[in-house]
C-alpha positions in Angstrom: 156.1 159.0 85.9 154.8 158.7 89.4 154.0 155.7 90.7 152.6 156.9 93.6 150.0 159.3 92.4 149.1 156.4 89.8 148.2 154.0 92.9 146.2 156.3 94.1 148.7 157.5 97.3 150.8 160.8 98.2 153.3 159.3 100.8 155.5 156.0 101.0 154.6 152.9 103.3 157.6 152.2 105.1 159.9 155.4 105.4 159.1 156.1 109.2 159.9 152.2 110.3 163.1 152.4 107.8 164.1 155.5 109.9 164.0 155.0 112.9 165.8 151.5 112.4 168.4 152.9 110.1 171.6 153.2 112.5 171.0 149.5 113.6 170.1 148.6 109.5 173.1 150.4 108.8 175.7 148.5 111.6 174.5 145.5 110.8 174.4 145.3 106.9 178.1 147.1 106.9 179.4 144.0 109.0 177.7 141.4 107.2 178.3 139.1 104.0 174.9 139.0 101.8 173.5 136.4 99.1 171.0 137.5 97.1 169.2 134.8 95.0 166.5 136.1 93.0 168.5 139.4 92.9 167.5 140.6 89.2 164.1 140.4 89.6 162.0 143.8 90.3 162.3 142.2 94.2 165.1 140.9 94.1 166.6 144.4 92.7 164.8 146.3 95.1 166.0 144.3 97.8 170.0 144.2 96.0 170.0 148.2 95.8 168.5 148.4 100.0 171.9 146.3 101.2 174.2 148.2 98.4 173.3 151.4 99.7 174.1 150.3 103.3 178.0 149.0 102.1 177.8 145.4 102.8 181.2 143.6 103.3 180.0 141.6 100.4 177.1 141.2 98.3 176.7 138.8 95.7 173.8 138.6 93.8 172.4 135.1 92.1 169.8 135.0 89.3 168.6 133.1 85.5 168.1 136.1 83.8 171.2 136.9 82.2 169.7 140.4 80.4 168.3 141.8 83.9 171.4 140.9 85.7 173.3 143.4 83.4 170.7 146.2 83.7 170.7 145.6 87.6 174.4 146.3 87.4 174.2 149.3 85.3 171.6 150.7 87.2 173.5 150.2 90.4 176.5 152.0 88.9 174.6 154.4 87.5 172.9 155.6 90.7 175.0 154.6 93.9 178.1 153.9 92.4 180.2 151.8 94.1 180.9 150.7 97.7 183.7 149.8 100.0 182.8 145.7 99.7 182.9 143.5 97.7 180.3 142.8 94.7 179.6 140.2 92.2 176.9 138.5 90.3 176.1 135.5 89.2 174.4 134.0 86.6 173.3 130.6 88.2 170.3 128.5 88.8 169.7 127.8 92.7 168.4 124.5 92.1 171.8 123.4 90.2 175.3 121.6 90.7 176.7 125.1 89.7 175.0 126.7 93.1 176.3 124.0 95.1 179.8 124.7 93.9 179.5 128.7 94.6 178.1 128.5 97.9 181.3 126.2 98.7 183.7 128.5 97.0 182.4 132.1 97.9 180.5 131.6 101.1 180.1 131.5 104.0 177.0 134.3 103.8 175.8 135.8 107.3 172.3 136.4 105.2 170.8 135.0 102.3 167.8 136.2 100.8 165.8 134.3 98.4 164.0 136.4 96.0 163.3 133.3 93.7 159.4 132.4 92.8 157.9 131.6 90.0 154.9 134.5 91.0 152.2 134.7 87.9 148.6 133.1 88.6 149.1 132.1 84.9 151.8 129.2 85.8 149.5 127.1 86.9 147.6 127.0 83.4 149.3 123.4 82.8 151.0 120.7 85.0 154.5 121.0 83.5 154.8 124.8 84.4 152.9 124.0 87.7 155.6 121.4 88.6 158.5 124.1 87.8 156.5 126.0 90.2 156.9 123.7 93.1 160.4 123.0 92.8 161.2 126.7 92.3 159.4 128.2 95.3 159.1 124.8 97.6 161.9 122.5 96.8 164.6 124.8 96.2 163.9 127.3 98.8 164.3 124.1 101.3 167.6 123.3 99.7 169.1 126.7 100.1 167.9 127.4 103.4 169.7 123.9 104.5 172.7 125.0 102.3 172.4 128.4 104.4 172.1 126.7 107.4 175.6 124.0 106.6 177.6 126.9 106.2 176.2 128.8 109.6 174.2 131.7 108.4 172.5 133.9 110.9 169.8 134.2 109.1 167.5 132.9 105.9 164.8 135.1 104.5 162.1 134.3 101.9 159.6 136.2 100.7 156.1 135.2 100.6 152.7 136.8 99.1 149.8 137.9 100.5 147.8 135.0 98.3 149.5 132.9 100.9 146.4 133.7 103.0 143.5 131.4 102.9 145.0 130.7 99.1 142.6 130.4 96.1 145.1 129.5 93.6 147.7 127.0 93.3 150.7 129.7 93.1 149.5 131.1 96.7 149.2 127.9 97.8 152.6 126.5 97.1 153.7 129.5 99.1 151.5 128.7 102.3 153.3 125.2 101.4 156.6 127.1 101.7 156.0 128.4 104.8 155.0 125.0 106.1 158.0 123.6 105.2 160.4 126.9 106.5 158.5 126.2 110.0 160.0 122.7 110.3 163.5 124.0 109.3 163.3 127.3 111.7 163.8 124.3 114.5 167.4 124.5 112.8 168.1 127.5 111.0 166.5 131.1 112.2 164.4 132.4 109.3 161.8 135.2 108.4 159.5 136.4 105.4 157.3 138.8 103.8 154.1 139.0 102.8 152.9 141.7 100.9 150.6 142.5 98.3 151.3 143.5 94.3 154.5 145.0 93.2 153.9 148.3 90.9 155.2 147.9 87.5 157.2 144.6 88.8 158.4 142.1 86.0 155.6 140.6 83.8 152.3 142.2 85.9 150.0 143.8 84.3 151.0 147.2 85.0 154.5 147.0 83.4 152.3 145.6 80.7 151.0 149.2 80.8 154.4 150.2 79.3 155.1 147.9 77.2 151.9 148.7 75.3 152.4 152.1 75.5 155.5 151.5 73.6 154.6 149.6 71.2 151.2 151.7 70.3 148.7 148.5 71.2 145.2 149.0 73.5 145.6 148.3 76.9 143.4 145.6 78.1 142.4 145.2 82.2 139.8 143.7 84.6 137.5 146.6 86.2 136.6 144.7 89.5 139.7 143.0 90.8 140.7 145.2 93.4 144.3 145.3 94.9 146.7 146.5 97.3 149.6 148.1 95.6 153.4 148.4 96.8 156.4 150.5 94.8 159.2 148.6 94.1 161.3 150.7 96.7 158.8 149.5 99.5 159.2 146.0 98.5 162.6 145.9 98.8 162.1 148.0 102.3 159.7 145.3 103.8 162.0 142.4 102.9 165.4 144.2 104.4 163.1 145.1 107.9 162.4 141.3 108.2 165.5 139.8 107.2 167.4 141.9 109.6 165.2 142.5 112.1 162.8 139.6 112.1 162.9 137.2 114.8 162.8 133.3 114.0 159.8 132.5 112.0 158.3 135.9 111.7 156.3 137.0 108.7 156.4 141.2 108.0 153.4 142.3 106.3 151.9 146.1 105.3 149.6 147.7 107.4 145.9 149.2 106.3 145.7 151.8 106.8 144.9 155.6 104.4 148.3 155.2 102.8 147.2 152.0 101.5 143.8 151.3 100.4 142.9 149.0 97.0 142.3 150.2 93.6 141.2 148.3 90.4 143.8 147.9 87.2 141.4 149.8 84.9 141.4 152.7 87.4 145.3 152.9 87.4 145.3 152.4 83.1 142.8 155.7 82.9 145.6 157.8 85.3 148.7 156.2 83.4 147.4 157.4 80.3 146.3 160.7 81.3 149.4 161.3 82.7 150.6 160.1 79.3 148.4 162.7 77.7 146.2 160.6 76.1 142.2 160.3 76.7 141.0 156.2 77.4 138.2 155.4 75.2 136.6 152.1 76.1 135.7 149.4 73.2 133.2 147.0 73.5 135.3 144.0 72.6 139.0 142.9 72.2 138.4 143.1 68.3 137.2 146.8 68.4 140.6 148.0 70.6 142.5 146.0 67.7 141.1 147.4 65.0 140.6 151.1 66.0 144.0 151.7 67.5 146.0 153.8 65.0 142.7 156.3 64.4 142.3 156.8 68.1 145.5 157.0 69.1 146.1 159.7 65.9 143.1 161.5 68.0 145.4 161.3 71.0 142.4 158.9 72.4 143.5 155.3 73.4 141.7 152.3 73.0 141.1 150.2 75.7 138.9 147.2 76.9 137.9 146.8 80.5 135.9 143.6 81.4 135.2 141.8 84.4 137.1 139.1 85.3 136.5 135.0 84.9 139.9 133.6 84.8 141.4 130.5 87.3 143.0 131.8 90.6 141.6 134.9 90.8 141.3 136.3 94.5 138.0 138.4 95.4 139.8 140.1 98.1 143.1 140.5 99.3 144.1 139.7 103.2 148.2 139.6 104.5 146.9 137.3 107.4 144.5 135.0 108.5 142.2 134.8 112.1 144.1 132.2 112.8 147.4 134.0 112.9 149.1 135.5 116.0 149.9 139.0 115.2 152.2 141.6 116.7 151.1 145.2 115.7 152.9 147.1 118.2 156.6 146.4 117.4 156.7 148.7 114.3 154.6 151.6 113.2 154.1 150.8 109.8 154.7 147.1 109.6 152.4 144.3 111.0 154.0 141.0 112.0 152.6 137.2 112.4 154.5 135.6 114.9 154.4 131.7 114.6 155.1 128.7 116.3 156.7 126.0 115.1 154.0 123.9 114.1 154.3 121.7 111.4 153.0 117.9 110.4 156.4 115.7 110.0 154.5 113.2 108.1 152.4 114.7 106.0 155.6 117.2 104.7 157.3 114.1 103.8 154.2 112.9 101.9 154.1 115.8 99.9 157.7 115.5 99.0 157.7 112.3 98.1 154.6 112.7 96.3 156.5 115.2 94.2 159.7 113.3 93.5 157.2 110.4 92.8 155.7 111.8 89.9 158.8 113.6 88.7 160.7 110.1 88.9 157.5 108.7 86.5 158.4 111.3 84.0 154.4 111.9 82.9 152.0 113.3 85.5 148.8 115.8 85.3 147.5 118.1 87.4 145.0 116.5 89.5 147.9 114.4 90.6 149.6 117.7 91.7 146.1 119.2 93.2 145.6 116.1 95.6 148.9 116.3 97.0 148.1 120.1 97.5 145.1 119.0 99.4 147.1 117.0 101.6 149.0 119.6 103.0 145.8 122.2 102.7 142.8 120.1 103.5 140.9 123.7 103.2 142.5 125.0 100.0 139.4 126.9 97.9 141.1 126.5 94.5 139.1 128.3 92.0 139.2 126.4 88.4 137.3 127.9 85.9 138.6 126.6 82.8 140.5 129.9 81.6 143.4 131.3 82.1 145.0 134.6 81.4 146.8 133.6 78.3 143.2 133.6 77.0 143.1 137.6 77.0 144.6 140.0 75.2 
């Protein structure tokens, strides 16, 4: 399957910047120690196999997923072998004692790189998942990068999103909130990030949703006017490598427009998955019609599907990788924008959220208006979006 021709592009993004930076990419990563956290997600792998191909002295590689970690293995082993350095894996939650201990035992790291995020719009459907979200992509990225810092990394990436931008939602949000915080510890600790827009057939979006109904002989269901950038795996992992090696302090690497990338809708890239598939899309009317119809079109080599426009909380009209306000270098690469920043940050009101947080965790009961108001102490111009439904309302 291509995934280019099904995002609707014939080249890749970042080939010419990878290129031309390659012997320095290459020097670098062979002399250096890596940390990986995050590292079996479609990111995180992406970003794994770009410093395995390069021979690290060591790489080790940090994530939950127990099941991922052994295909990210196989699949290294499978493809590029083995290298000269070291490589391990571990099966370890950042935010625990058991991090603390490997850092102390395996490090020091020259790099770490902190793939980690709870990502999915849909986490912030209720306050208990909402606060996991905060602690995985705010509070634990601080503790790492100050872990990072202890031990006297060179440098501590962390990737971003592209919702980070004038956020709507609260997952973008508590990125633009990660970013705050990574500002006040860039005074200490040289860091960089990524923006970027949807991963192709990534973990849990919609489009590896696409295969997973495929498989299993169910309609496909998707929004015909969200529109979205799209990046392949491969060019995630690409992007994060340029800015974690090459990034200066407190830079933020983001795609450029331009014809290679342009947006698309998901019900555009469902009709070319399943032609390529061999299979016709026939549009129901409802969820219940796609249901019910499914074996007799599909014998027909037809497949339902239901397109509709979309309603749910968080959802973005448009996508942007920066903001007017931003300071922007588009010189310095050919395919790459970057945001250079200053580092500007509100002492106080970072500790207020903090403590806010820990406040409410301490409580043990909290909902989310609590969380939202500490939200719009940090983003007094936050334009949430609730609308009462969520996506675990669709099909």
């Amino acid at each position: 399957m291509n995934i280019l021709s099904l995002i609707g592009r014939e080249s890749e993004l970042f080939s010419e910047d990878v290129k031309a930076n390659g012997v320095r990419l290459e020097k670098i990563i062979s002399d250096s120690r890596f940390l990986v956290i995050g590292g079996s997600g479609s990111i995180g792998q992406a970003v794994t196999r770009e410093i395995f191909k390069r021979d690290p002295k060591a790489l080790h590689v940090l994530d939950i997923s127990e099941n991922n970690m052994v295909e990210l293995v196989r699949d290294l082993r499978s493809t590029l072998g083995y290298g000269s350095g070291e490589f391990k894996t571990f099966v370890v939650d950042c935010g625990s004692v058991e991090f603390e201990a490997l850092i102390k035992a395996e490090g020091p790291y020259d790099y770490m790189f902190n793939l980690s995020a709870l990502k999915h719009v849909r986490s912030e459907k209720d306050p208990y998942t909402l606060m996991r979200m905060i602690m995985v992509n705010v509070f634990n990225t601080v503790k790492s990068l100050r872990m990072a810092k202890e031990m006297g990394a060179k440098k501590y990436f962390c990737v971003s999103t592209d919702k980070a931008a004038n956020p709507v939602n609260m997952m973008g949000a508590s990125k633009r909130i990660m970013e705050m915080f990574l500002m006040r510890e860039s005074l200490t600790q040289e860091i960089s990030m990524a923006r970027f827009a949807n991963v192709a057939f990534s973990d849990g979006s919609l489009l590896h949703g696409f295969n997973q109904r495929f498989m299993k002989k169910q309609p496909f269901s998707a929004p015909n006017d969200v529109r979205r950038y799209f990046v392949t795996p491969q060019e995630s992992g690409e992007l994060c490598l340029l800015s974690g090696i090459l990034g200066n302090n407190r830079d933020i690497f983001f795609p450029k427009l331009s014809e290679k990338l342009h947006l698309i809708t998901f019900s555009e890239i469902a009709v070319r998955y399943l032609r390529e598939r061999g299979y016709e899309p026939y549009e129901c009317g409802s969820e219940d019609e796609a249901r019910e119809r499914t074996e007799e079109l599909i014998a027909n080599k037809q497949w339902p599907c239901y397109f509709f426009k979309s309603d749910t909380t968080g959802e973005k009209d448009f996508e942007e990788f920066f903001t007017e306000a931003e300071d922007l270098d588009m010189d310095r690469f050919e395919t790459v924008g970057v945001i250079r920043n200053q580092p500007e940050f509100n002492e106080a009101d970072l500790d207020k959220f903090m403590n806010g947080i820990r406040m409410l965790r301490e409580k043990g009961t909290w909902n989310k208006e609590d969380i939202i108001k500490l939200y719009f102490s940090l983003l007094p111009e936050f334009a949430h979006k609730e609308t009462g439904k969520y996506l675990d309302e669709k099909m």
